[in-house]
C-alpha positions as a Markdown table, in Angstrom:
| # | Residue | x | y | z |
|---|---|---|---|---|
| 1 | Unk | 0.0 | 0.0 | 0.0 |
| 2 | Unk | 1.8 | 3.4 | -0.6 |
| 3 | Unk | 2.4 | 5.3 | 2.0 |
| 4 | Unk | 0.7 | 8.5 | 2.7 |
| 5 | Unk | 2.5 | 11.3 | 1.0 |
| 6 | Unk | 2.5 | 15.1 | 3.6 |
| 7 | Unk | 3.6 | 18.1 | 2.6 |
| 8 | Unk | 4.7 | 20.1 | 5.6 |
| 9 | Unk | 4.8 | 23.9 | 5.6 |
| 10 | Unk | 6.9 | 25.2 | 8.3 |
| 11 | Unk | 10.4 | 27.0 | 9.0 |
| 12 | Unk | 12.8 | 24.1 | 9.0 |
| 13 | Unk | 16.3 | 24.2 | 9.7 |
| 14 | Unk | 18.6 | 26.2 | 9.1 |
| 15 | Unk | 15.5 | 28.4 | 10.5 |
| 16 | Unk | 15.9 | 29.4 | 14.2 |
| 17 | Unk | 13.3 | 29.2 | 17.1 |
| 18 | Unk | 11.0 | 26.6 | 18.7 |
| 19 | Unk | 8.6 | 26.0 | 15.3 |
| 20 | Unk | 11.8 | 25.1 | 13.4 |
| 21 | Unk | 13.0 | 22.6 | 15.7 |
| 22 | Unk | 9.4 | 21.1 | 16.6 |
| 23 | Unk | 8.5 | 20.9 | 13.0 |
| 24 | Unk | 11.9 | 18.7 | 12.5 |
| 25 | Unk | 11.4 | 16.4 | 14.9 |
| 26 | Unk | 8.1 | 15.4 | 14.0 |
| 27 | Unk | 9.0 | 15.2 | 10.1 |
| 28 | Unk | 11.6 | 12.6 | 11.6 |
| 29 | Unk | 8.6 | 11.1 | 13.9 |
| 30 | Unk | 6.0 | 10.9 | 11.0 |
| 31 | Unk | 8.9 | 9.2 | 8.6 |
| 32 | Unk | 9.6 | 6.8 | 11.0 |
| 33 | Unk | 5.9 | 5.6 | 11.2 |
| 34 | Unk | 6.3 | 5.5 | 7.9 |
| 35 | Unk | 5.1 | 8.4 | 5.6 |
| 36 | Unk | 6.7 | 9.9 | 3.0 |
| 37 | Unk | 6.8 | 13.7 | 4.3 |
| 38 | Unk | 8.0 | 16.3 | 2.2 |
| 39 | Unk | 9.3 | 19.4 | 3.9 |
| 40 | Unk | 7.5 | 23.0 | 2.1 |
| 41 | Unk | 9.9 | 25.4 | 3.9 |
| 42 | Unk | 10.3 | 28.9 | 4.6 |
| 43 | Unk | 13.2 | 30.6 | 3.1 |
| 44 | Unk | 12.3 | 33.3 | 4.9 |
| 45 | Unk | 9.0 | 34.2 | 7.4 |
| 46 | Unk | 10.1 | 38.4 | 8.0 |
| 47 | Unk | 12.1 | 40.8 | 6.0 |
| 48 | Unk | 15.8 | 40.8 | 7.1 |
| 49 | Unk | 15.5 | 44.0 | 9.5 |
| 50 | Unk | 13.0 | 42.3 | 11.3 |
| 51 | Unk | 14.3 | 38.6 | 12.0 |
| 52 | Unk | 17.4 | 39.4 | 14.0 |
| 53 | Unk | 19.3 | 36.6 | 12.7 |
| 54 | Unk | 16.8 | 34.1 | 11.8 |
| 55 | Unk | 18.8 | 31.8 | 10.3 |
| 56 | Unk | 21.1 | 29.5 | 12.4 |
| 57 | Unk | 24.4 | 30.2 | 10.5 |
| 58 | Unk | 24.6 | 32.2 | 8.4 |
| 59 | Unk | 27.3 | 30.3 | 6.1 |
| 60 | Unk | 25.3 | 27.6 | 5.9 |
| 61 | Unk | 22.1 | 29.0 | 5.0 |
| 62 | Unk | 22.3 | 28.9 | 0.9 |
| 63 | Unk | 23.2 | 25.6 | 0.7 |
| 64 | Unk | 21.1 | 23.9 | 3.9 |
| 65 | Unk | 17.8 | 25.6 | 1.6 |
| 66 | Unk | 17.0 | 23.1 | -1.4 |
| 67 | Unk | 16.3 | 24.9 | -4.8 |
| 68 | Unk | 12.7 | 24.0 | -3.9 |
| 69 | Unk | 12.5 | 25.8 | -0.9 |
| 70 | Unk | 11.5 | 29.2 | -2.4 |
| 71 | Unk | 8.4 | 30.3 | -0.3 |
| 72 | Unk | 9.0 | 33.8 | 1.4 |
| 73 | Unk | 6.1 | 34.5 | 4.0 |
| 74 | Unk | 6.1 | 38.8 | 3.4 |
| 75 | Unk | 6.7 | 38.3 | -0.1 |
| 76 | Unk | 3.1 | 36.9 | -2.0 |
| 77 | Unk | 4.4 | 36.3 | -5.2 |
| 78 | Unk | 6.5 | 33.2 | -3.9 |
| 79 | Unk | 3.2 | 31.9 | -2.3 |
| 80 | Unk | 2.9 | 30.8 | -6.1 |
| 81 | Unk | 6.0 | 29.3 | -7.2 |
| 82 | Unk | 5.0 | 26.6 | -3.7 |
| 83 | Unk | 1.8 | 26.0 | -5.4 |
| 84 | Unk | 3.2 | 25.3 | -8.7 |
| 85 | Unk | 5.5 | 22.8 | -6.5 |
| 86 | Unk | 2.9 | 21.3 | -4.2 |
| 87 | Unk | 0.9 | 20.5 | -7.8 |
| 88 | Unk | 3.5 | 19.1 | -8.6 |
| 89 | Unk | 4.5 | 17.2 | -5.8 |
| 90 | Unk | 0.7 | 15.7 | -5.9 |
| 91 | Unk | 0.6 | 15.0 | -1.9 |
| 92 | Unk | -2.1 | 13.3 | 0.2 |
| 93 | Unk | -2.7 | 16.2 | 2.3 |
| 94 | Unk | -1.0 | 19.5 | 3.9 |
| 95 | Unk | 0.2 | 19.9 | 7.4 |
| 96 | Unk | 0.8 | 23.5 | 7.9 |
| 97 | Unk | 2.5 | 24.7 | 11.3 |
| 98 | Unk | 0.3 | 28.1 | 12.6 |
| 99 | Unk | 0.9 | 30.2 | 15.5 |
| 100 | Unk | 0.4 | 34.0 | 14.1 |
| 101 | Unk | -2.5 | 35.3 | 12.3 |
| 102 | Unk | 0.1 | 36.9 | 9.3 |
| 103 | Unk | -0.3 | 32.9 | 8.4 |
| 104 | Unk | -3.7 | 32.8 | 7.5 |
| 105 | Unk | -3.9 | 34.5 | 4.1 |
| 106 | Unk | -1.2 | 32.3 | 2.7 |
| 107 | Unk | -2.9 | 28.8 | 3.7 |
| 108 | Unk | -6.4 | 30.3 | 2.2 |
| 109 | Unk | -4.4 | 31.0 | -0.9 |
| 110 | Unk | -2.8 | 27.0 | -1.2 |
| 111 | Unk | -6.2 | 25.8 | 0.2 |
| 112 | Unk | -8.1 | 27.6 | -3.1 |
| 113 | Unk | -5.5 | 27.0 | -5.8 |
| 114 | Unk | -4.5 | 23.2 | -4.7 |
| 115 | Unk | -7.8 | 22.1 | -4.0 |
| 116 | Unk | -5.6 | 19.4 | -1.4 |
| 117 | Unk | -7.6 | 19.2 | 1.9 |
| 118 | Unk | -4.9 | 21.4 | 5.0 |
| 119 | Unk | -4.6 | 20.4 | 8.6 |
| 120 | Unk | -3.4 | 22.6 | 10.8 |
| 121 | Unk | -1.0 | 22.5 | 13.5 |
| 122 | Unk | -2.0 | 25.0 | 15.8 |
| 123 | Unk | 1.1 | 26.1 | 18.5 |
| 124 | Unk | -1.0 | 29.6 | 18.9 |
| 125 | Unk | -4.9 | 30.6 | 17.8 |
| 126 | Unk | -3.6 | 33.9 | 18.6 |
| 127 | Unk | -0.1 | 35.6 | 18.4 |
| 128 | Unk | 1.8 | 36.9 | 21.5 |
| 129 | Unk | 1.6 | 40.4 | 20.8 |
| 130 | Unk | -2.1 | 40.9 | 19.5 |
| 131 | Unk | -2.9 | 42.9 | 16.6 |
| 132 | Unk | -6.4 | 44.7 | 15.4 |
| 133 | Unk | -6.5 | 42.1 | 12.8 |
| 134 | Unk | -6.6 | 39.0 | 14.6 |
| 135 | Unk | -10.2 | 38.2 | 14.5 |
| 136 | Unk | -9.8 | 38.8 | 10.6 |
| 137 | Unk | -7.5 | 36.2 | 10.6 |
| 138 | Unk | -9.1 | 33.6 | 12.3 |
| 139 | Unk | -12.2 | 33.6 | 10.3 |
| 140 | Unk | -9.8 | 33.1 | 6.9 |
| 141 | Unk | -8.3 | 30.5 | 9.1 |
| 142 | Unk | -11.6 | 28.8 | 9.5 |
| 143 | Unk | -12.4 | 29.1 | 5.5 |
| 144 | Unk | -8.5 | 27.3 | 4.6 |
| 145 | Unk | -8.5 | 24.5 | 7.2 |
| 146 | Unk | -10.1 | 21.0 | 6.9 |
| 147 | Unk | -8.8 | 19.8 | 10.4 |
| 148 | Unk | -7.0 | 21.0 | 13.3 |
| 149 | Unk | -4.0 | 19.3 | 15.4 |
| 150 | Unk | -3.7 | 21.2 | 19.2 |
| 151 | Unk | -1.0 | 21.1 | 21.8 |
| 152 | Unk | -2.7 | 22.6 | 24.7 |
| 153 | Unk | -6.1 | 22.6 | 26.6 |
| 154 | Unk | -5.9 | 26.6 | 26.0 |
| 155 | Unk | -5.8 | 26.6 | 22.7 |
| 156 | Unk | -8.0 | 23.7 | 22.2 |
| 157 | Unk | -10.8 | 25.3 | 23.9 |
| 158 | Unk | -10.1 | 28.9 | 21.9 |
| 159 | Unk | -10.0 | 26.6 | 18.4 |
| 160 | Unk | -13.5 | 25.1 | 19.1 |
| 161 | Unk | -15.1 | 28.6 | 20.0 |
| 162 | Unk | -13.7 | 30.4 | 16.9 |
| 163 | Unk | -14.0 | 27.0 | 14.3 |
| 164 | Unk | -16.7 | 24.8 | 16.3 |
| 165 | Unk | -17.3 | 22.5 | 13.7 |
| 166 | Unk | -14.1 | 21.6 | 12.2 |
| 167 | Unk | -12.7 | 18.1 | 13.2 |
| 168 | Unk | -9.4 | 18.5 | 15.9 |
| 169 | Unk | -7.6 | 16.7 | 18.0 |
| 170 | Unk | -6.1 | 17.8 | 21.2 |
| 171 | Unk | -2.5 | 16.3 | 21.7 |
| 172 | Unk | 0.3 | 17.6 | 23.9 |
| 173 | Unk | 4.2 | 19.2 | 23.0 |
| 174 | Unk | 6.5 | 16.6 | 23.2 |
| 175 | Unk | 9.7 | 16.3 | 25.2 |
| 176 | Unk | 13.3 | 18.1 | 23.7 |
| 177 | Unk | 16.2 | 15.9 | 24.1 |
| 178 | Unk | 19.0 | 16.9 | 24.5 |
| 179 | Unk | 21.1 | 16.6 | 21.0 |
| 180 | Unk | 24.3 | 16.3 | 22.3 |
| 181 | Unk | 26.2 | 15.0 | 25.5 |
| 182 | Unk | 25.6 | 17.2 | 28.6 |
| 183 | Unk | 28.8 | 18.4 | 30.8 |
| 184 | Unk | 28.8 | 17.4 | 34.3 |
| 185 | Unk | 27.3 | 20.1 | 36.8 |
| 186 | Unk | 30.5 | 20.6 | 38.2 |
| 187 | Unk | 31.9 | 21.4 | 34.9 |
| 188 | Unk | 29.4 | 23.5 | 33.8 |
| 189 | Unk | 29.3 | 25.7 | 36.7 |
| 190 | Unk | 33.1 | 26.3 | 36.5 |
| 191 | Unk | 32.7 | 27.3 | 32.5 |
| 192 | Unk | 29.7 | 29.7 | 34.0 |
| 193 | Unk | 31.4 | 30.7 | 37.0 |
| 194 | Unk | 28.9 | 29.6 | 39.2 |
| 195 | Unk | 29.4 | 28.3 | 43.0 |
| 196 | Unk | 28.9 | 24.2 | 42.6 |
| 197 | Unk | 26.5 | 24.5 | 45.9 |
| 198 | Unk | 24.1 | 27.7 | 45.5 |
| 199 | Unk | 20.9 | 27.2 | 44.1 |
| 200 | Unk | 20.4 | 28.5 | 40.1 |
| 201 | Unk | 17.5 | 29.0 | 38.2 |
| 202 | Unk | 17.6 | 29.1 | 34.5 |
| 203 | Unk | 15.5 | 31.7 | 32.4 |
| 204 | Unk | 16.0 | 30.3 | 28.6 |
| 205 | Unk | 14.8 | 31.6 | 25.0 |
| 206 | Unk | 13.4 | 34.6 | 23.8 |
| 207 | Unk | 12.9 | 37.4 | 26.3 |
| 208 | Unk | 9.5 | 39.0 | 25.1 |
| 209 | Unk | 7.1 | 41.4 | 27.8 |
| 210 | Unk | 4.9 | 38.8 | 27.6 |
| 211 | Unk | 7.6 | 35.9 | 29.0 |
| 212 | Unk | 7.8 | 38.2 | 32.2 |
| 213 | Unk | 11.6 | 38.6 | 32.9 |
| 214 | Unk | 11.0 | 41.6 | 34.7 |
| 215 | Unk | 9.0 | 40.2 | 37.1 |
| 216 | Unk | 11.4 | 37.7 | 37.8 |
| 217 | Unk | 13.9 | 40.3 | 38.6 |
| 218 | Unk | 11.4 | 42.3 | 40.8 |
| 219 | Unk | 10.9 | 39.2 | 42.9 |
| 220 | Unk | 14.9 | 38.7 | 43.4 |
| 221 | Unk | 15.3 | 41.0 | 46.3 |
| 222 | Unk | 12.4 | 38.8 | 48.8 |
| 223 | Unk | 14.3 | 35.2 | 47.1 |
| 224 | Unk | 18.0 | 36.7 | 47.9 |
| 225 | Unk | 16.2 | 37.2 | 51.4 |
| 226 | Unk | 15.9 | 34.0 | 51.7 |
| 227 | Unk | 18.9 | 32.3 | 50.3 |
| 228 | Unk | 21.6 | 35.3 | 49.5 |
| 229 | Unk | 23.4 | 32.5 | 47.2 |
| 230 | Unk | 21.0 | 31.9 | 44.6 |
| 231 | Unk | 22.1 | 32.7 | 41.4 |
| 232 | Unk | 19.5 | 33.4 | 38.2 |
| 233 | Unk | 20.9 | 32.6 | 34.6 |
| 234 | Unk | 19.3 | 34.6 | 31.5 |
| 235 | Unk | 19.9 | 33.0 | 28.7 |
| 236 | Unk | 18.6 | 34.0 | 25.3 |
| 237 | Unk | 17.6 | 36.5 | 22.5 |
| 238 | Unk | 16.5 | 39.9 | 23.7 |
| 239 | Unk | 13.2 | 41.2 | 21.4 |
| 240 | Unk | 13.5 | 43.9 | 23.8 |
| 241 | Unk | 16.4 | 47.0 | 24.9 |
| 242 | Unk | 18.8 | 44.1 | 27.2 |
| 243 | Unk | 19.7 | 47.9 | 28.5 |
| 244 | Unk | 16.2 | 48.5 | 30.2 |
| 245 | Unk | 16.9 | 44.7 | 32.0 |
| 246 | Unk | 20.1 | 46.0 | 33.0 |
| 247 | Unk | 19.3 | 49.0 | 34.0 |
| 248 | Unk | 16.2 | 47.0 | 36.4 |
| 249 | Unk | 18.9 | 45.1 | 37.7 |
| 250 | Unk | 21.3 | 47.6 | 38.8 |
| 251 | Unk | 18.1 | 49.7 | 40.3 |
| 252 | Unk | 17.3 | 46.5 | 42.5 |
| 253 | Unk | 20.8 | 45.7 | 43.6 |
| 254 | Unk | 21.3 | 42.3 | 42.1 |
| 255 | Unk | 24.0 | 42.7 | 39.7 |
| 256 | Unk | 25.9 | 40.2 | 41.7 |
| 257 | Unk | 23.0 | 37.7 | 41.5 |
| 258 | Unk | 22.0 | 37.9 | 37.8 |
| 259 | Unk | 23.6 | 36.6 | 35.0 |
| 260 | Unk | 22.9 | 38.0 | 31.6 |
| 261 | Unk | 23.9 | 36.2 | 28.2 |
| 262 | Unk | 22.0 | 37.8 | 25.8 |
| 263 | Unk | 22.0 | 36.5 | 22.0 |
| 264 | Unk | 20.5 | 33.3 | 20.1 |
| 265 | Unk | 21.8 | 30.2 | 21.9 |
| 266 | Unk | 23.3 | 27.2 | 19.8 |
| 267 | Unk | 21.8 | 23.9 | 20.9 |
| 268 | Unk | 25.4 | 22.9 | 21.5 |
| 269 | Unk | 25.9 | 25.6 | 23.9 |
| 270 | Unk | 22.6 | 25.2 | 25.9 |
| 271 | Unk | 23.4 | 22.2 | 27.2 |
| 272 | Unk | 26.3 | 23.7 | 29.2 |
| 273 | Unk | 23.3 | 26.2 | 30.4 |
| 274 | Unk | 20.7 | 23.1 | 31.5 |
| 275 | Unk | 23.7 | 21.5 | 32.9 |
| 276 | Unk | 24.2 | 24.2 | 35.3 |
| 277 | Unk | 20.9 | 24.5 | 37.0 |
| 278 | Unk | 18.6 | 23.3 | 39.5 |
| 279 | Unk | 15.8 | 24.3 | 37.6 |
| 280 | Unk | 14.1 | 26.2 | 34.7 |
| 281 | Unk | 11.6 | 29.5 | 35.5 |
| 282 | Unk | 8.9 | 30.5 | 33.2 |
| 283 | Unk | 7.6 | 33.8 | 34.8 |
| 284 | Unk | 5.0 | 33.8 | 31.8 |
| 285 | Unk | 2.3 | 37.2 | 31.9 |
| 286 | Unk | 0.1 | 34.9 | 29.1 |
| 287 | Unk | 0.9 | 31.5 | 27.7 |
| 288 | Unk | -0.4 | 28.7 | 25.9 |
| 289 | Unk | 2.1 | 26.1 | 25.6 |
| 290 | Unk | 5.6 | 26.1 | 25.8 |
| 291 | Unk | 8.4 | 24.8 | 24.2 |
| 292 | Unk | 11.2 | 25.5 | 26.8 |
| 293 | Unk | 9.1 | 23.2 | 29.7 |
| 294 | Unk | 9.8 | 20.5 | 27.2 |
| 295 | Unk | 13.3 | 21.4 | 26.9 |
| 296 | Unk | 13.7 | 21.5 | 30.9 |
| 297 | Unk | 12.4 | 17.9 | 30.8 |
| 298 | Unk | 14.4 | 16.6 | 28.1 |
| 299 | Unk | 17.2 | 17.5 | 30.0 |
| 300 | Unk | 15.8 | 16.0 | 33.3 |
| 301 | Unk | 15.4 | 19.2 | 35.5 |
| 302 | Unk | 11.9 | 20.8 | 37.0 |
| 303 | Unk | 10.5 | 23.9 | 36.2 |
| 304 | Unk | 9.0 | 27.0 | 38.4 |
| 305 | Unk | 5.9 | 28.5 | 36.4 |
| 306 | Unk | 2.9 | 31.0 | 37.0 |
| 307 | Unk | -0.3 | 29.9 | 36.1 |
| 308 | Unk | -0.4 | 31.9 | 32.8 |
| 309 | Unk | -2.8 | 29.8 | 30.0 |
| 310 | Unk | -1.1 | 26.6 | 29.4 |
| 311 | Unk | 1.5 | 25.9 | 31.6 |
| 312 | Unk | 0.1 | 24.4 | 34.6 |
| 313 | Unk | -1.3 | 21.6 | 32.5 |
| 314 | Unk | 2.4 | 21.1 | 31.9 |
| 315 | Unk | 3.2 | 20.7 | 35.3 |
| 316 | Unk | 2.6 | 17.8 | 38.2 |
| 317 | Unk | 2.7 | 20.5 | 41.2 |
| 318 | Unk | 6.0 | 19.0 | 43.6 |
| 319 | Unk | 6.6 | 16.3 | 41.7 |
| 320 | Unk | 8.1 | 17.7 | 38.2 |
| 321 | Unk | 8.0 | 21.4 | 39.1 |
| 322 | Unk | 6.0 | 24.1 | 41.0 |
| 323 | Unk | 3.2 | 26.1 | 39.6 |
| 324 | Unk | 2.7 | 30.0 | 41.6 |
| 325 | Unk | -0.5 | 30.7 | 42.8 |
| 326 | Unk | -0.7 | 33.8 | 40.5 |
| 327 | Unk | 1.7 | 36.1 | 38.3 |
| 328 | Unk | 3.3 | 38.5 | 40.2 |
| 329 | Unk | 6.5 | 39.4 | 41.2 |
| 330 | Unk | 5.0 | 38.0 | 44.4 |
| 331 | Unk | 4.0 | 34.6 | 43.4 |
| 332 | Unk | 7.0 | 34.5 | 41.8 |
| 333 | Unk | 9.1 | 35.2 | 45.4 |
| 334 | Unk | 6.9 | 32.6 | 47.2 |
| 335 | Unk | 7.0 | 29.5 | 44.6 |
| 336 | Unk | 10.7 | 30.0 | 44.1 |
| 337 | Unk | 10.8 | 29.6 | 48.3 |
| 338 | Unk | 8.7 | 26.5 | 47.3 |
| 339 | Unk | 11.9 | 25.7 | 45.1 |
| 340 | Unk | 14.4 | 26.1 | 48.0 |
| 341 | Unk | 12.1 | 23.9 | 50.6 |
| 342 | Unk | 12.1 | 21.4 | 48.2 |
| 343 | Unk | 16.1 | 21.3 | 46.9 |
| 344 | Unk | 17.0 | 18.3 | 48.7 |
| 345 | Unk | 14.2 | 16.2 | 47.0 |
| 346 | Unk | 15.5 | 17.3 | 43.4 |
| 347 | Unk | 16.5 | 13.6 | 42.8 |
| 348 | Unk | 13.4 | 12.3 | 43.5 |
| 349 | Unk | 11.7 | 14.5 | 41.1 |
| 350 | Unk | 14.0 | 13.7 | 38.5 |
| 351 | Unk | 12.8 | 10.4 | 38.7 |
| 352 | Unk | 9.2 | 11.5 | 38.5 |
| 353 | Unk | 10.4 | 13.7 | 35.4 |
| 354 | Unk | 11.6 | 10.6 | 33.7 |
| 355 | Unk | 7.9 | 8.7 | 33.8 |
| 356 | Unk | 6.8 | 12.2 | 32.7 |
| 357 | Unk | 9.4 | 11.8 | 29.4 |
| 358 | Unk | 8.3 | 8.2 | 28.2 |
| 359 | Unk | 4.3 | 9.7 | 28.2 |
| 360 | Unk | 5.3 | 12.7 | 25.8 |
| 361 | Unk | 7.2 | 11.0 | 22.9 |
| 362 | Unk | 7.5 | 12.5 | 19.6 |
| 363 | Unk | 6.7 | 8.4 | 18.4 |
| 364 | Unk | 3.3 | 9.0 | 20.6 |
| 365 | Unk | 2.5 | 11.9 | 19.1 |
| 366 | Unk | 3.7 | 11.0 | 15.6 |
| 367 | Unk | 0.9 | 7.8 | 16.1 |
| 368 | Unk | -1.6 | 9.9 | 17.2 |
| 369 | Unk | -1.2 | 12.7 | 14.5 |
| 370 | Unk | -0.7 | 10.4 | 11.6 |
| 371 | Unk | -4.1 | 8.3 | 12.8 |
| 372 | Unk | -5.8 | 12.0 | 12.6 |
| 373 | Unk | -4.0 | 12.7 | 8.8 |
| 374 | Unk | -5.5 | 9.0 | 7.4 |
| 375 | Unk | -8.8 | 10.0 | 9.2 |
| 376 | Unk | -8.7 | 13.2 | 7.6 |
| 377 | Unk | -7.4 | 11.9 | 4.0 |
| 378 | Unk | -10.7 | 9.6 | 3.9 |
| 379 | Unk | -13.3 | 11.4 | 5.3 |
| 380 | Unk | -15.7 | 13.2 | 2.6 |
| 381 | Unk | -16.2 | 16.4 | 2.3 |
| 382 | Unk | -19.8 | 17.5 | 3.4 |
């Protein structure tokens, strides 16, 4: 029988960010179950001024993008050149990844001209930062999609408001392994300059408003209260001035406590990062899901979130992290004491992280996605 043949529009590698790497990792997933997947990439999803360094090296760029690989998000005329390829390619069906509204016009455009039925793989209903437009966009969302693959409770229950009758499935994010070996903790504290013995918390990955690094640093002076040797570790791409961060910390007296290493962040080099810590913090304003939980898990460490959207459905309170009664700078103060109570039990939730890691494969949610594709493939249009 021949296999079922996917197109996939995402960024891919050599792409950076979190829909890059997710979107490779279940290409690999769904090829191992046995589809033939074909990668529809993005050359590009911004114009240059806007990506800060999109691509993950630069001198690898040209040659990691195929000749096929001609689809430019801001730029509509390419929108045609992929149709002319999808035609071409004669697929099955379309998985497209979606998590801003600038999306929708170009998967109402392949949905018209192929005529080939889309799923779509929602990370986001709505984007971070919200523009007047959005509502626009989800309505030409619901007129391009056929089905709907969901990673979250949150944005399952916002899909079925805003596109009740389209078929969807909720499924969860899967873990991140790590890609290559991790350094001891003793060696990676001495490449960070960290004490071996204090406690560090990890912030990791883009630093937007919405991601709440500020309110992390307002809550350092009560934590330092409590343990004066706790060190936090930024990690991570700044979207906004790193001087108005420095600047906080310097007002609140925590230079010593803060670490700052702004800029993208290989995946080689944030091992050395999950290495070093006790444990990850997501001070999250709004959320739905979130990539770097998985990443904390993957790499067998807890995680200290707020209870914005998402996130506590990601998290087993005291047993793989601890969830903050509300998002504040004070929440944040007291589940981080939570944190420092609990340090000497960090083994035993690592076990409790592992169980967590067999139930959120990528080849579980490869079975469970490709099930909804066939479904999806052979159910009639009405």
């Amino acid at each position: 029988m021949k296999p079922l043949r996917i197109a996939f529009i995402s960024p891919f590698y050599p792409l950076k960010g979190g829909i890059a790497r997710f979107s490779g990792l279940l290409r690999d997933a769904l090829c191992d179950r046995g589809y033939d997947v074909v990668p529809v990439a993005f050359k590009a999803l911004y114009p240059e001024f806007l990506s800060q360094g999109a691509v993950e090296d630069a001198h690898t760029a040209d040659t990691a993008f195929t000749k096929e690989v001609r689809l430019v998000l801001y730029n509509p005329l390419t929108w045609y050149g992929t149709i002319r390829f999808i035609r071409l390619l004669k697929p099955d069906i379309l998985l497209a990844a979606y998590w801003t509204g600038v999306l929708a016009p170009l998967y109402y455009v392949l949905r018209r001209l192929t005529g080939i039925k889309i799923v779509v793989l929602l990370h986001n209903l709505t984007s971070h930062e919200s523009f007047f437009f959005d509502t626009i966009m989800r309505r030409l969302l619901a007129a391009s999609t056929d089905g709907i693959l969901t990673l979250s409770n949150v944005v399952a229950q916002e899909a079925g408001i805003a596109m009740p009758i389209i078929p969807s499935i909720l499924l969860f994010h899967p873990l991140y392994e790590p890609e290559v070996g991790m350094p001891s903790l003793s060696d990676a504290r001495t490449a960070l300059n960290l004490d071996e013995h204090s406690p560090v918390l990890l912030f990791f990955g883009y630093v937007r408003r919405y991601k709440g690094l500020d309110m992390m640093l307002r809550a350092m002076p009560e934590i330092l209260k409590r343990e004066p040797a706790l060190r936090l570790v930024v990690a991570g791409q700044f979207h906004e001035s790193i001087e108005m961060y420095r600047e906080l910390v310097e007002q609140l007296g925590i230079e010593g406590s803060v670490d700052l290493y702004p800029g993208y962040v290989s995946r080689e080099r944030s091992v050395l990062f999950f290495a070093a810590a006790d444990a990850v913090v997501l001070p999250y304003r709004s959320a739905t899901q979130s990539g770097v939980v998985q990443l904390a898990y993957g790499h067998g460490l807890p995680v200290i979130v707020t209870p914005a959207g998402a996130l506590p459905e990601m998290v087993r309170h005291g047993e793989t992290g601890w969830v903050a009664r509300h998002c504040s700078s004070e929440g944040l103060a007291q589940v981080v004491g939570e944190f420092l109570d609990s340090r000497e039990n960090l083994t035993t939730m690592r076990s409790a992280i592992e169980t967590f890691r067999h139930d959120y494969s990528w080849k579980a949610f490869a079975d469970a996605a490709g099930s909804f594709l066939e479904a999806e493939v052979s159910r009639k249009v009405t």
